[in-house]
KEDRENLUM-632413 format. One line per 5 residues: number of its first residue (from 1); their letters; for each residue y, z, x of C-alpha. Coordinates in pm, 1 decimal. Layout:
% residues N
NUM) a) Y Z X; ...
% end
This chain:
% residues 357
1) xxxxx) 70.3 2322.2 757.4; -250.1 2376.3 549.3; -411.7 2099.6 322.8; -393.3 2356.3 9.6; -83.3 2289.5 -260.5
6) xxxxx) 189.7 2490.7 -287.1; 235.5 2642.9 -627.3; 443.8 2437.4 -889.6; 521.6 2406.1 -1198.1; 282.6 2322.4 -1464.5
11) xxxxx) 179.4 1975.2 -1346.9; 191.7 1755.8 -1667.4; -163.0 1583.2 -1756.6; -30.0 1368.3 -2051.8; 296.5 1196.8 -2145.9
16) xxxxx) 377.4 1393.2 -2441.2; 363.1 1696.5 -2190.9; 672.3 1576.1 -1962.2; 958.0 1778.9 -2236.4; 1292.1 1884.6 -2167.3
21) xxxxx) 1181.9 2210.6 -2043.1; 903.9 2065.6 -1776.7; 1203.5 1893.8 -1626.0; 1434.5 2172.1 -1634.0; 1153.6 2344.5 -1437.2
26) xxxxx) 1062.2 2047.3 -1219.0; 1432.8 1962.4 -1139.2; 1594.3 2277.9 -1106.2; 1815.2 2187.3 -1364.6; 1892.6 2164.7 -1766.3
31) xxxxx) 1751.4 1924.0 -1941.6; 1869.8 1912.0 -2280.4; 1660.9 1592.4 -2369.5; 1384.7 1357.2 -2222.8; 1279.9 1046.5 -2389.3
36) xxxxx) 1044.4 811.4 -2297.4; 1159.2 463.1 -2275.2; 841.3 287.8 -2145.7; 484.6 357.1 -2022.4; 225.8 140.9 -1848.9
41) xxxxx) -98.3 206.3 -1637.7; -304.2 71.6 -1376.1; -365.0 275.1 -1038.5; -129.3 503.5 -1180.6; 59.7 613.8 -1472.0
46) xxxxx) 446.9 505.1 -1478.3; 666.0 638.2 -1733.3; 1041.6 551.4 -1738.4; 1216.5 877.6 -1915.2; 1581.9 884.2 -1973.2
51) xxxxx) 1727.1 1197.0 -1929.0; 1998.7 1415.0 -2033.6; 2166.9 1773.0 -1943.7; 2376.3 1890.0 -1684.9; 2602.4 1665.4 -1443.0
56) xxxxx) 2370.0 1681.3 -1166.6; 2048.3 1506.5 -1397.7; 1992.5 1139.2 -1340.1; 1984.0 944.8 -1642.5; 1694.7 762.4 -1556.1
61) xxxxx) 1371.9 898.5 -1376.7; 1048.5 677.2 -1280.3; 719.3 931.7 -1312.7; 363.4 888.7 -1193.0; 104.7 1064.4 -1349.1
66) xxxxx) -312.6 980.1 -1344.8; -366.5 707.4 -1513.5; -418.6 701.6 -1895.3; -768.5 533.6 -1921.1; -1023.8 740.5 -1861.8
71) xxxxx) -1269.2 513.9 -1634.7; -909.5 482.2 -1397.1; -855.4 825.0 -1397.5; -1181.0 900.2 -1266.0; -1206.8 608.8 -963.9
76) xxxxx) -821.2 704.0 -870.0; -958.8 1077.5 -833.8; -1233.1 983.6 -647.6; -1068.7 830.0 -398.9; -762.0 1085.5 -372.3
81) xxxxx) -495.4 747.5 -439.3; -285.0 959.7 -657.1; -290.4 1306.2 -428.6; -203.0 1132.7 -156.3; 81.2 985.3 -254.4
86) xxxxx) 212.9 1302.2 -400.6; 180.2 1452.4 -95.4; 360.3 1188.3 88.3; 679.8 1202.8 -137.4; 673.3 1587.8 -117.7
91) xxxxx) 589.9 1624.0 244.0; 633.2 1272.6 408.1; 946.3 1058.4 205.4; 1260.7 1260.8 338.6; 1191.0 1147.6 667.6
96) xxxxx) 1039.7 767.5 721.0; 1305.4 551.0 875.8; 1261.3 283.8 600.5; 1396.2 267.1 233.3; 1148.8 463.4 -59.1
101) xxxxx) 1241.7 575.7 -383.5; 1416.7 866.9 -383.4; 1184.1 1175.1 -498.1; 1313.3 1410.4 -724.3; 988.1 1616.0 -759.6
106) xxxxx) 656.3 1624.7 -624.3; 351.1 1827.3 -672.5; -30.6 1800.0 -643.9; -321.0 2083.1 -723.1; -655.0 1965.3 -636.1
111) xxxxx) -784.3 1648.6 -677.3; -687.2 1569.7 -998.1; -341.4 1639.1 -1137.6; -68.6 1540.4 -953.9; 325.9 1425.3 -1069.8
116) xxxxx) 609.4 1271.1 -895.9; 966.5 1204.6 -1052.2; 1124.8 942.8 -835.2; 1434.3 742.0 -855.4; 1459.7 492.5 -1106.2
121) xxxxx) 1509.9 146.5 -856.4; 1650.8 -41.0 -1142.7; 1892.4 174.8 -1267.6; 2004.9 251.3 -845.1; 2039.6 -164.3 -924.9
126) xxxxx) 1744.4 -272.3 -686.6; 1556.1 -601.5 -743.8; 1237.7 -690.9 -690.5; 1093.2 -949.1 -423.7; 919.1 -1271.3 -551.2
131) xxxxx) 761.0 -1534.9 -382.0; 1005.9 -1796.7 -555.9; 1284.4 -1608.1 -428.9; 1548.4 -1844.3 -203.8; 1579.3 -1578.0 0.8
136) xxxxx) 1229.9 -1522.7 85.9; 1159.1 -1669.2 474.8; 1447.9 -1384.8 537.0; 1307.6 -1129.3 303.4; 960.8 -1172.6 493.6
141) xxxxx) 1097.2 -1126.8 818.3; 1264.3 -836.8 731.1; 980.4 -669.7 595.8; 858.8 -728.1 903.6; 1113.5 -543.6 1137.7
146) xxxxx) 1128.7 -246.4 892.6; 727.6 -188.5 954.8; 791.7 -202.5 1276.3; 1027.7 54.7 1251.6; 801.2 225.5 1064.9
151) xxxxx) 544.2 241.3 1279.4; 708.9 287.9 1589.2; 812.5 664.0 1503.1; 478.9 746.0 1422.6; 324.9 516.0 1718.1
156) xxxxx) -17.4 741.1 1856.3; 176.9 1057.0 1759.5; 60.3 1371.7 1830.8; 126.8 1480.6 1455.3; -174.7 1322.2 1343.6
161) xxxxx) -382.6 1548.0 1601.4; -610.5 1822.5 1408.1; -349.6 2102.3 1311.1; -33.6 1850.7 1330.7; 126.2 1844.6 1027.1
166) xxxxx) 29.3 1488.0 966.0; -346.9 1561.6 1034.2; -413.9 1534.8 652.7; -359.2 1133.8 707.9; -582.1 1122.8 1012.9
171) xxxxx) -881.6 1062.9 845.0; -721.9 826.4 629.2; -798.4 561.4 873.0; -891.4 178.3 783.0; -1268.4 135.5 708.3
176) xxxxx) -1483.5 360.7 567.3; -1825.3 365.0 380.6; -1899.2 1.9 313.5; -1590.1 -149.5 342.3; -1529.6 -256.0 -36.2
181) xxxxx) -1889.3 -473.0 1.9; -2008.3 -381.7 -345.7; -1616.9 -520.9 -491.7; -1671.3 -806.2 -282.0; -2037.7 -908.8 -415.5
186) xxxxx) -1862.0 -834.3 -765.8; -1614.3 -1144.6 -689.9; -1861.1 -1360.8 -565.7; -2066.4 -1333.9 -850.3; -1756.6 -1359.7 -1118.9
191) xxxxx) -1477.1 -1597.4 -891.1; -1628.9 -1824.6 -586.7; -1622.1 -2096.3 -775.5; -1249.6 -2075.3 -835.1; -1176.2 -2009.9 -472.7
196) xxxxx) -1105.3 -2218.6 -202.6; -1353.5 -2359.8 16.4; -1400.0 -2123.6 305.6; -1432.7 -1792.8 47.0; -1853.4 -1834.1 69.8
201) xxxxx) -1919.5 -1873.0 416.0; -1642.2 -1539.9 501.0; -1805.4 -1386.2 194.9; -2155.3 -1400.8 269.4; -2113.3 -1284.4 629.3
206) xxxxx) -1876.8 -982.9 537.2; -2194.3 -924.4 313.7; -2399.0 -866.7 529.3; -2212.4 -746.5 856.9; -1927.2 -538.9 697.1
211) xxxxx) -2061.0 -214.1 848.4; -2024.4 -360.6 1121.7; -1698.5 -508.7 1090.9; -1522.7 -176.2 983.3; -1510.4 -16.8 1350.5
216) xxxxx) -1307.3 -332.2 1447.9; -1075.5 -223.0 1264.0; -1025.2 119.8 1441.2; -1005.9 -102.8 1795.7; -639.4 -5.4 1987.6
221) xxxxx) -313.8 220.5 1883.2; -272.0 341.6 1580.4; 29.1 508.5 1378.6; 127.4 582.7 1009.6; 91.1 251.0 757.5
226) xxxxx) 188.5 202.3 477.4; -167.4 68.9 373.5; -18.3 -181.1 67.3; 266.3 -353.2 186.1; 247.5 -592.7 -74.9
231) xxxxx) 549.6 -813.2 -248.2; 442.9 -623.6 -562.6; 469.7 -298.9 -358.7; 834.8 -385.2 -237.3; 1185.4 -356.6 -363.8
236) xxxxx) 1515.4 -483.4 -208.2; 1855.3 -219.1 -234.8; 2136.0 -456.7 -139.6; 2010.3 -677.8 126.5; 1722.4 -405.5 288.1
241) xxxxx) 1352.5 -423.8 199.8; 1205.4 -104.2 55.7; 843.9 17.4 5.5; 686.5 124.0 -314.9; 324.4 300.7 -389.0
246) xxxxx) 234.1 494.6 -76.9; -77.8 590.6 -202.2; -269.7 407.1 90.7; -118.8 526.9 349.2; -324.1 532.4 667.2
251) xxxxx) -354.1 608.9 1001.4; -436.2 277.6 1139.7; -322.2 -14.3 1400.6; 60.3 -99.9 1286.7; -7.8 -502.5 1289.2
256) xxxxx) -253.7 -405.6 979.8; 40.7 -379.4 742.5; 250.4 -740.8 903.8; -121.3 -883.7 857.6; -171.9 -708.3 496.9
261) xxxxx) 201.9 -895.7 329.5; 190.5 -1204.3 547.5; -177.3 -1328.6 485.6; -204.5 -1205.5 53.2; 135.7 -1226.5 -62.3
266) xxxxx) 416.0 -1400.4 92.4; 351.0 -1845.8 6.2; 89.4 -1990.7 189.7; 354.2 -2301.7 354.6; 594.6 -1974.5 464.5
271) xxxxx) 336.6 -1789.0 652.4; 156.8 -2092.6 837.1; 464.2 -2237.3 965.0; 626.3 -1862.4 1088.8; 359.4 -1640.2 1099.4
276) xxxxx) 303.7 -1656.3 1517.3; 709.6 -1620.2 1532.0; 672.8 -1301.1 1286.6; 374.4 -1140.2 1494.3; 622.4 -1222.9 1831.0
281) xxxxx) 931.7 -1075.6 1616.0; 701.7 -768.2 1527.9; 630.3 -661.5 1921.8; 1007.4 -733.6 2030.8; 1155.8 -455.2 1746.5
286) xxxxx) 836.0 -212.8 1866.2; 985.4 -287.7 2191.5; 1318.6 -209.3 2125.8; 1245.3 132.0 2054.6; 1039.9 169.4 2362.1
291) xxxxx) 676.3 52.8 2175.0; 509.5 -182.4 2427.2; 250.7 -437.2 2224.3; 140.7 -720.6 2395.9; 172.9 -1018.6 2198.5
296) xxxxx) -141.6 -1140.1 2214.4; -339.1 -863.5 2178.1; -130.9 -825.8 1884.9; -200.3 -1225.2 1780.3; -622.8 -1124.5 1815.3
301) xxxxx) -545.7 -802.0 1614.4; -312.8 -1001.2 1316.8; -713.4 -1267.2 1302.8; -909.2 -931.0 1237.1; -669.6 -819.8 978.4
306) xxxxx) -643.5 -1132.7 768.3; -1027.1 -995.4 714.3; -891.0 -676.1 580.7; -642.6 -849.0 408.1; -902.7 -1086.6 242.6
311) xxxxx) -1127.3 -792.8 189.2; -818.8 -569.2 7.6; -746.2 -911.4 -222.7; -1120.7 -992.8 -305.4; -1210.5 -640.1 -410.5
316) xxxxx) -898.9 -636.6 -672.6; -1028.2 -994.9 -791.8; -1380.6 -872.6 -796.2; -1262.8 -585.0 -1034.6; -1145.6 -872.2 -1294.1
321) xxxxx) -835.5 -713.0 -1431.7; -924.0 -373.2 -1397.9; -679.2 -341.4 -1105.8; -419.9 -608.8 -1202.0; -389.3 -909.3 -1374.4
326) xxxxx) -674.4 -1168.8 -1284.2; -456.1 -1409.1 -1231.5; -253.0 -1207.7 -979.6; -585.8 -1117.5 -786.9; -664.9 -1484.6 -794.1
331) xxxxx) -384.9 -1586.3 -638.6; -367.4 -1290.4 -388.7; -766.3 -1373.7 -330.3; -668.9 -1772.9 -288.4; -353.6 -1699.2 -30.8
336) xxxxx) -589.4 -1451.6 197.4; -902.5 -1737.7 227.8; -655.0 -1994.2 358.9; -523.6 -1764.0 601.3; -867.7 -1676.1 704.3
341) xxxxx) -970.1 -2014.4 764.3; -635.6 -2130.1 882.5; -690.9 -1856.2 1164.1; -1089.4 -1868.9 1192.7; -1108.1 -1535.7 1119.9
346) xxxxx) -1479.6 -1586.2 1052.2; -1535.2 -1714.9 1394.5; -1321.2 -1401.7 1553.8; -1619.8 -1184.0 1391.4; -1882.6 -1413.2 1478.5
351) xxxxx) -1767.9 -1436.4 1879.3; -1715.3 -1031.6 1859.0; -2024.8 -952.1 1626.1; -2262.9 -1270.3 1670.2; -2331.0 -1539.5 1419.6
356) xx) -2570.7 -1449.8 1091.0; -2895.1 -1500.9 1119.9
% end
């Protein structure tokens, strides 16, 4: 399969352009009427449209178009988000083994435009994961043991090989240019003294060393992640966890994504009293299908990631509420320096990298 896209319909640019008759087109079937019931951007633009026409047209539809202000539009393109994720529901969706809005349509052309009409998850009556939830200690392990069945069918696979038809994602691998440096200096300047202690000291040396840092992160197998596993990025269909917003996907070391959800988003108390169990529970479901991770390599991997995961949370913080809502990238930014310092992730890059000078 080639990188170029495959001739669509008219991909819509603006909301006022997704009519009737694009979705007769897109869907392969009448519409007789679309209206727009809400809109909101951010990485993306999500419009909910309700739909009507024949029997087979949902009544609801969840669409992602670039995003609506300008300055977005133009960092998303740059850095392919919304492409990529386009490509993953029209190429990649049908066949993960975990739960993902169902797509409806999917196209890309260049770097640019893209579209995907998706399942509404609300009106399929799906709820959303929160961190006040009474069910969360079980939620959070069962996110874990559905990324690790993720990642086990795409565990060092061939398909990412140049010329496999997942060799688009190859290069989509965790760490590249400066590692998110210039975001990081951003929060520093505008946050640290909001943060706990134990931001600074991680802070400064990431600083200075992150080029350095970023081929850690390549160290050991790798497989298809889901790049953003965050509680934000989740959604639960009866009692199974499903994943949102694949626009981050990566090729990249599995324990990345348990690292990513345990160490930014799930309660601080939760993850220090379970988080070795979770890390154990992670290698005994790769194991089950035949995945062998040794448990502490996968313990030293899980440090280094609560880096990435700090890094991922600071940069959003450091963009104010460009991204999200400040206060959601304080708290994100707050949750992933405890679980640095609660597992010395700055001395894990000092003993591999040496100490500052």
């Amino acid at each position: 399969m080639t990188d170029a896209p495959i001739p669509v319909e008219p991909i819509p640019v603006e909301v006022d352009d997704l009519t009737a008759e694009w979705f007769t087109s897109a869907l392969g079937a009448h519409v007789t009427r679309a209206d727009v019931v809400d809109r909101h951007s951010g990485t993306t633009g999500r419009v909910k449209v309700a739909l009507s026409g024949a029997a087979s047209v949902p009544e609801r539809v969840f669409v992602k178009l670039p995003p609506f202000d300008a300055e977005q539009r133009v960092f998303v393109n740059e850095v392919g988000m919304g492409v990529t994720e386009a490509r993953f529901f029209r190429e990649v969706a049908s066949e993960v083994p975990v739960r993902v809005p169902r797509p409806l349509h999917a196209a890309f052309d260049g770097d640019d435009r893209y579209v995907m009409v998706l399942e509404d998850l609300e009106a399929s009556g799906c709820r959303f994961p929160r961190r006040e939830d009474a069910d969360i200690e079980h939620r959070t392990r069962d996110i874990v043991d559905e990324l690790a069945r993720l990642h086990a069918r795409y565990w060092e696979s061939a398909r990412f090989a140049e010329g496999g038809d997942l060799g688009w994602i190859a290069p989509k691998g965790t760490g590249r240019g400066d590692g998110g440096a210039q975001f990081v200096r951003m929060a520093v300047d505008a946050y640290a003294a909001r943060l706990p202690a134990g931001f600074l000291p991680l802070a400064e040396f990431y600083l200075e060393r992150s080029r350095e840092v970023l081929p850690l992160y390549r160290e050991g197998a790798r497989t298809l992640v889901h790049g953003d596993p965050h509680l934000g990025n989740l959604f639960v269909d009866s009692d199974r966890t499903g994943f949102l917003d694949w626009a981050m996907i990566a090729y990249a070391p599995g324990i990345r994504d348990v690292a990513y959800v345990l160490c930014n988003s799930v309660p601080t108390e939760l993850r220090r009293a379970f988080e070795r169990e979770l890390v154990t529970r992670y290698c005994a479901v790769l194991a089950e299908r035949g995945i062998t991770l040794d448990v502490d390599e996968a313990w030293e991997q899980y440090r280094l990631f609560a880096v990435y995961s700090w890094v991922s949370a600071t940069c959003t913080v450091g963009m104010g509420s460009k991204w999200q809502p400040e206060h959601i990238g304080l708290g994100g930014t707050t949750r992933a320096t405890l679980a640095a310092v609660d597992l010395d992730a700055l001395g894990l890059l000092e003993t591999r990298l040496g100490r500052v000078t």
